[in-house]
N, C-alpha and C positions, 0 to 999 in steps of 0.2 A: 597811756598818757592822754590822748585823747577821750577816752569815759573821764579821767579826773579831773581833765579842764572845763568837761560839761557839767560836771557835782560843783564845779566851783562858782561857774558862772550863773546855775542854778540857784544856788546859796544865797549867793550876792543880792540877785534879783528877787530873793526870797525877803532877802532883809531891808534893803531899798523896799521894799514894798508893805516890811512890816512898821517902818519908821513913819508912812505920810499914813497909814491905816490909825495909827496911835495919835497923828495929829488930828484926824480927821474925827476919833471918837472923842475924843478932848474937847472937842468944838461940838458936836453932836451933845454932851454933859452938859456944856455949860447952858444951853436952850433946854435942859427938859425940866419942867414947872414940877409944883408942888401935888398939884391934881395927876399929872401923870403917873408920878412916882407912886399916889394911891392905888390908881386903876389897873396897873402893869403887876405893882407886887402889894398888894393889900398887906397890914400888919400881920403876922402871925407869931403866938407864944410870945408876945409883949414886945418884938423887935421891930424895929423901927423901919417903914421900907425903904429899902435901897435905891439909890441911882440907876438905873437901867444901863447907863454907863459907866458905872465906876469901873474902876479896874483896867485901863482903858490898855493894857498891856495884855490881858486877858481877853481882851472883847477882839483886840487885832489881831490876836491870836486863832480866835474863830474866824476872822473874816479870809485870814491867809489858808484857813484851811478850804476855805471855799473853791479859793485856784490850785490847790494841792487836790484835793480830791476828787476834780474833774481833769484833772493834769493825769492822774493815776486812773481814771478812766477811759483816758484818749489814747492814748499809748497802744493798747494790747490787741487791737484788733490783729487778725489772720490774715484779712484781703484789705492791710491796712493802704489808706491814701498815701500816707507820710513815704513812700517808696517813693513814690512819683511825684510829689509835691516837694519834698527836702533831700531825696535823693540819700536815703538811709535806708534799709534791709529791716528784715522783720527780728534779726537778733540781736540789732542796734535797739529798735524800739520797745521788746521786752527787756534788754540793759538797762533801758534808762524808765519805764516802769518800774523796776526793781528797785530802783534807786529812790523814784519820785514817791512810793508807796512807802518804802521805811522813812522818807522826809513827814511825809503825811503822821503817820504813826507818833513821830517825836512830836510835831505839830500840835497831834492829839493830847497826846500824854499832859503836855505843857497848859495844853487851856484847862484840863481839865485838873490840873493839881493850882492853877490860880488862881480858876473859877470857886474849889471848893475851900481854898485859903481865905476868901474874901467871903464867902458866903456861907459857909460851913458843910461840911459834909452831908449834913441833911437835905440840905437845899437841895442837892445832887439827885435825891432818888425822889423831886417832888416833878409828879405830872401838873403845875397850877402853869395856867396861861400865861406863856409873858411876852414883853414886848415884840420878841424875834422867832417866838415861835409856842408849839404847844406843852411845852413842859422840860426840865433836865433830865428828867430819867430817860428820854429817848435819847438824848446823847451818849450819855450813858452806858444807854443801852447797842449804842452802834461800836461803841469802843468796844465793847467788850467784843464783840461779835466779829469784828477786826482782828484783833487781837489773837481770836482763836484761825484766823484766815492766815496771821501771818504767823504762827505758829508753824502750822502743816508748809509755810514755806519755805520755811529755814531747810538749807543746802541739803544736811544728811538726812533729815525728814520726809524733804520731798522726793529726794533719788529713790528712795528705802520704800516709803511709803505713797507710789504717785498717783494710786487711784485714789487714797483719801483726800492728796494734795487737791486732786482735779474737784471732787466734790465737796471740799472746805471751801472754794472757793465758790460757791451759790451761797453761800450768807454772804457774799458780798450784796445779794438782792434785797432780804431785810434791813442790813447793815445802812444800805443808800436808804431807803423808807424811812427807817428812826432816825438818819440823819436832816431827812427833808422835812419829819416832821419837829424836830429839834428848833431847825432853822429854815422856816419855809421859804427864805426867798436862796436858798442854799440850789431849788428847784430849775430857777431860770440858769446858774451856772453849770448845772448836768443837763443840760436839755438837749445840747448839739455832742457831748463825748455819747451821752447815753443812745442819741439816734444813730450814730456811727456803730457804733456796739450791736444793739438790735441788727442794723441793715447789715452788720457783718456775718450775723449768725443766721440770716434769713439766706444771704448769699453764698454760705457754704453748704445749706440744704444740698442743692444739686451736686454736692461730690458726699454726702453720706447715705444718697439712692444710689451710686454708684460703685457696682461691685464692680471687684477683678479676678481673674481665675489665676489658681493655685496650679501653677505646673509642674509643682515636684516642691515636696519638705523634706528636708533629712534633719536630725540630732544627728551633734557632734560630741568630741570628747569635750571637758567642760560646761555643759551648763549651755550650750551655742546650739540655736534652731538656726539651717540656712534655708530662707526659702526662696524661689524663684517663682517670680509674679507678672501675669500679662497685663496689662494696663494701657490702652492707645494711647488715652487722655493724658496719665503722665509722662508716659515716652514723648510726645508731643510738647508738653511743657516743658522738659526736659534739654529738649532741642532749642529751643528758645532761652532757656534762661544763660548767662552771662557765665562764661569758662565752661561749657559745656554742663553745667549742674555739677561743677565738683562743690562737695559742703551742700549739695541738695538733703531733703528731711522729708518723710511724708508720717502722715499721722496713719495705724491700722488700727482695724475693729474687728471683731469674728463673732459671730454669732453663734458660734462654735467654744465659746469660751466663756462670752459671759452675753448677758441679753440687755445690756445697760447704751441707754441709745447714743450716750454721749462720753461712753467710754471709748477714748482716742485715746491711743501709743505712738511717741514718734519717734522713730528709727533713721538713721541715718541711709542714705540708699549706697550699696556695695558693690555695685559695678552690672555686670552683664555677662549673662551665661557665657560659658568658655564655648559654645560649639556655634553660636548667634553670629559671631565674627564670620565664620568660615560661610554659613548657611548665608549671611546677609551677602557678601560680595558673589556668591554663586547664583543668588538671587537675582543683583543687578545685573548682571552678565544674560540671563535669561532673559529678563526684559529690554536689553539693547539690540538682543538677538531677534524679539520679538516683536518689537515695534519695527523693526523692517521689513515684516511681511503685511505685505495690505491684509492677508485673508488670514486674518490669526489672531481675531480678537480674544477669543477663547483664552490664548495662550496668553496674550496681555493680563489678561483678569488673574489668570493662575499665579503668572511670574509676580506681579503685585501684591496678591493676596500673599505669595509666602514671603517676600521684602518685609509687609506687615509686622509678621509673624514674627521676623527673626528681630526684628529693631523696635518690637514693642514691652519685649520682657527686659524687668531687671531682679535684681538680688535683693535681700535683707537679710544680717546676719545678726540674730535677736539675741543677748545672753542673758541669762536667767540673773533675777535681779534677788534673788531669797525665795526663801519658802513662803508659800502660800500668797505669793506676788502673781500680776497677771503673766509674765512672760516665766515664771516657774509653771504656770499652767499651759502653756503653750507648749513649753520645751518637752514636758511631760506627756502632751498629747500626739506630738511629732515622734517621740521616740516609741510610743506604743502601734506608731505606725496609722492611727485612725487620722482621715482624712481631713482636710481641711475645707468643707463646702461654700461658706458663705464668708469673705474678706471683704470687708471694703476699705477702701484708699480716698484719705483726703489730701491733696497738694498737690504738688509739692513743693515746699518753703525752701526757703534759703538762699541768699546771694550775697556771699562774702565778697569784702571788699579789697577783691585781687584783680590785676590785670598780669597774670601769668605771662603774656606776652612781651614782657618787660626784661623777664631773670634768663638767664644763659646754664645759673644751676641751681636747681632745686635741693633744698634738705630735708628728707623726710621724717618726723620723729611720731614716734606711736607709741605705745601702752596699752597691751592687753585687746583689747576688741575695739580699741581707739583706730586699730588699725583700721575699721569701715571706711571714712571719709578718706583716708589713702589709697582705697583700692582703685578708686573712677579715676585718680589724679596717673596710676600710673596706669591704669587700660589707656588713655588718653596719649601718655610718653610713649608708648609703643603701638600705636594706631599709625601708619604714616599721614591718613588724613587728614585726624585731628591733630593731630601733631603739627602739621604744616599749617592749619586754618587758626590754633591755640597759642600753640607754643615756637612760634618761628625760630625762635634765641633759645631753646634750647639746645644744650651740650651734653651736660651733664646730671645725671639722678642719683644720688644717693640717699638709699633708705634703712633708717635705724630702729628696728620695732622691738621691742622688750615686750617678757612673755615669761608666766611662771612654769610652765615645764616647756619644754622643748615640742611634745606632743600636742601643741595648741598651736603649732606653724599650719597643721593640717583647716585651719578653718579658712586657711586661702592659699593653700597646698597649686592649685593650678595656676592662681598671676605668680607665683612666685616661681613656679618652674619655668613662665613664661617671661620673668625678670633675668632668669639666668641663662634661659635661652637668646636673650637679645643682650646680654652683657653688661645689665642693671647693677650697681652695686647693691648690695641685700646684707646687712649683719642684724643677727637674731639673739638678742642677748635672754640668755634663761637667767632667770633668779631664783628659782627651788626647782628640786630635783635635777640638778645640774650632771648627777652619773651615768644615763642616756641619752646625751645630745644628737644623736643618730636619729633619732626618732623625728628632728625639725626636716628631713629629709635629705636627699644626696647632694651633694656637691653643694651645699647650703654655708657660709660663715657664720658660724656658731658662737659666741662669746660667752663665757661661764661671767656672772654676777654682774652688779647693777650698770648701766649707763651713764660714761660721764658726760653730759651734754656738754660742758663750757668745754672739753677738750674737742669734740666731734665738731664742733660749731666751729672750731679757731682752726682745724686744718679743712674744714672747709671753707675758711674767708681765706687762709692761707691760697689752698689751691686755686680759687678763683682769682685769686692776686696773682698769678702766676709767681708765686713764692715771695713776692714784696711783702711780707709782713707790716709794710708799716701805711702801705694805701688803703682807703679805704671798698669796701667790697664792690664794686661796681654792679655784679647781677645776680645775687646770691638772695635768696627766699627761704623762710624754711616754713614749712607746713608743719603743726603740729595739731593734736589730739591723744588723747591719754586722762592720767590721772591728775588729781592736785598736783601733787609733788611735781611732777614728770613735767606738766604747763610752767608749773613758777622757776624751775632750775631752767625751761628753756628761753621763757621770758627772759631774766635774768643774763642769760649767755646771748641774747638779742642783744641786750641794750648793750653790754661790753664791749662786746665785737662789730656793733652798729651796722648791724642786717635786722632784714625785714621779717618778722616774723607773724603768718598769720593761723590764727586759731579756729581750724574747721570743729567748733564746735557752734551747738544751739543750745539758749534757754528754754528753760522748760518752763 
């Protein structure tokens, strides 16, 4: 609801601003002489030249593109400002790039089916100088070259296809050129998105010199690399960002995989080695022990150095996206067993907009490998630490993960021994091959066929009512991630039961 009040209010402002543009070429027309009208568009093939303003519905049309196409370049930065300046996330401001970019598009389409109405299609592919810039076919020629950017961006395309997405999107570099040169004063409105832009890609240099070691890759059943990665820098950011980095994202590279410098993958991050917990508080213990001895620096440096060690690694649980995809090539390189030499990690992004410390009970809903962004939320529930410094109100966790075999529990087989060992609720719904449900593991709730969320959703507003059916939920959350279907049936069962529902997912 809040993305559609932003489209609206956008809209608006879009159109407020196309109505005083149309006034303002009207008045521009009615000043331009007879010599002008020569100089700008000489006669050509016996017609007669035109107004440089005519069409003044079309010419507005350009001029809104001007704030649309530097609106759709401000937007997308990485180490964007708009965090700190309006207090939105980085997958709030790809949301509304997404949005601002197909406004731009329509935008486009529009001048240019008015422009060639009034002037005729010829006019369209002529380079002759005119008044606002050096010719139409660079306009033209920017559409098209858009055109094929948002092509590769459209939803099943880009998932399917995301290294092509990633590099469709550098004709946005000639795209801007033929638009500047179409309309050169189009230049002074991209001047400040485009320096944001640059200074953003010059400031993530120092996290793509930035490797991290590879401490162990397995393939798993499915199509799923898990790998476990040492990284101070992002453990450190990690610690800093807001709810402890649950819904954090970091972008990988391998140079093991492909040699392309700006190929970035970005993964959701999956939690933290099962054996790091034990080793980390063994760790502190050693150094409380050791800082009581004056003569024991040595021992200081060591107890430290392995604290490091143990609270610097985390997880990424990658699953193959198709054949002859980058993470089909990864999975395939993990499972041959050949090592993983050269990773680097950029981020790590994300700060959904939760204040977990609010809800008393949490809903967990997943789908398939959706389960990633669950995993940190419930190492988290079961930390007493963080649990005390995060989640103070809470009570209760229940988590509902759907899964096409039962044999796909195993790709976080250890939090989930560890949800039953603390007394988590856990149901594992399989959707195919439902005749070995043994296989999701022991003492696991198992459910044969699909998840009905409106029902799971309303016995838990129920339970947090303590059976009032008719109050409304007082501290009930529900986390989700998964598929289309699986987000819209929960939205959906949000808005009915009037709980909160947030969506640990990132744009891509």
């Amino acid at each position: 609801s809040h993305d559609c009040l932003c489209g609206v209010i956008f809209v608006a402002c879009q159109a407020c601003a196309m109505l005083m543009e149309m006034h303002d070429v009207d008045r521009l027309a009615s000043q331009v002489r007879w010599s002008d009208r020569q100089s700008h568009y000489p006669p050509a093939h016996g017609r007669v030249a035109p107004n440089p303003f005519d069409e003044s519905f079309g010419r507005a049309l350009g001029r809104a593109l001007h704030y649309a196409l530097s609106m759709t370049l401000l937007l997308p930065t990485r180490k964007s400002v708009w965090a700190w300046l309006l207090g939105i996330n980085r997958h709030q401001c790809t949301a509304y790039h997404r949005m601002v970019s197909r406004w731009t598009m329509v935008l486009m389409a529009l001048h240019l089916l008015c422009m060639s109405d009034k002037y005729g299609i010829r006019d369209m592919f002529s380079d002759r100088q005119t008044c606002h810039g050096l010719g139409n076919l660079y306009g033209l020629l920017s559409f098209v070259l858009l055109c094929i950017v948002l092509a590769f961006a459209l939803e099943p395309i880009r998932v399917r296809f995301y290294d092509w997405f990633t590099k469709a999107h550098w004709l946005v570099v000639p795209a801007v050129v033929c638009a500047c040169l179409h309309s050169t004063n189009l230049l002074s409105y991209l001047a400040f998105p485009g320096f944001l832009l640059v200074g953003d890609y010059l400031y993530r240099v120092k996290d793509w010199s930035r490797e991290c070691a590879v401490r162990s890759a397995k393939a798993m059943e499915g199509g799923v690399a898990k790998l476990v990665l040492r990284c101070p820098a992002v453990s450190r950011a990690l610690e800093q960002m807001a709810n402890g980095g649950i819904g954090a994202y970091v972008y990988v590279k391998s140079r093991d995989l492909s040699g392309g410098i700006l190929e970035f993958h970005p993964f959701s991050i999956s939690g933290f080695p099962e054996g790091d917990r034990e080793l980390l508080q063994v760790s502190k213990m050693e150094v409380a022990v050791a800082e009581q001895q004056s003569n024991a620096d040595e021992m200081n440096k060591t107890a430290r150095d392995d604290t490091c060690r143990a609270s610097d690694e985390f997880t990424l649980h990658i699953k193959s996206a198709g054949a002859k995809s980058w993470t089909a090539r990864l999975v395939e390189h993990v499972s041959l067993g050949t090592p993983l030499r050269h990773v680097t990690i950029e981020g790590p992004y994300g700060n959904p907009d939760i204040c977990l410390s609010r809800y008393s009970t949490v809903l967990c809903v997943a789908g398939g490998i959706g389960f990633t962004p669950i995993a940190p939320f419930l190492e988290m529930a079961m930390d007493p630490e963080k649990r005390a410094r995060y989640l103070p109100k809470l009570q209760r966790v229940c988590v509902l993960w759907s899964v096409q075999r039962a044999s796909h529990a195993a790709w976080f087989a250890p939090i989930l021994a560890r949800c039953r060992s603390m007394e988590l609720e856990v149901s594992v719904y399989v959707t195919r091959d439902t005749e070995d449900t043994q296989q999701a593991g022991p003492n696991l709730n198992v459910v044969t066929g699909r998840m009905n969320v409106m029902d799971e959703v309303e016995a838990a507003v129920f339970h947090d009512n303590r059976g009032d059916d008719t109050a409304q939920s007082r501290g009930l959350a529900v986390l989700a991630c998964g598929p289309a279907a699986l987000m819209d049936d929960t939205r959906r069962a949000g808005r009915v039961h009037n709980c909160h529902v947030h969506e640990l997912l990132f744009h891509l």
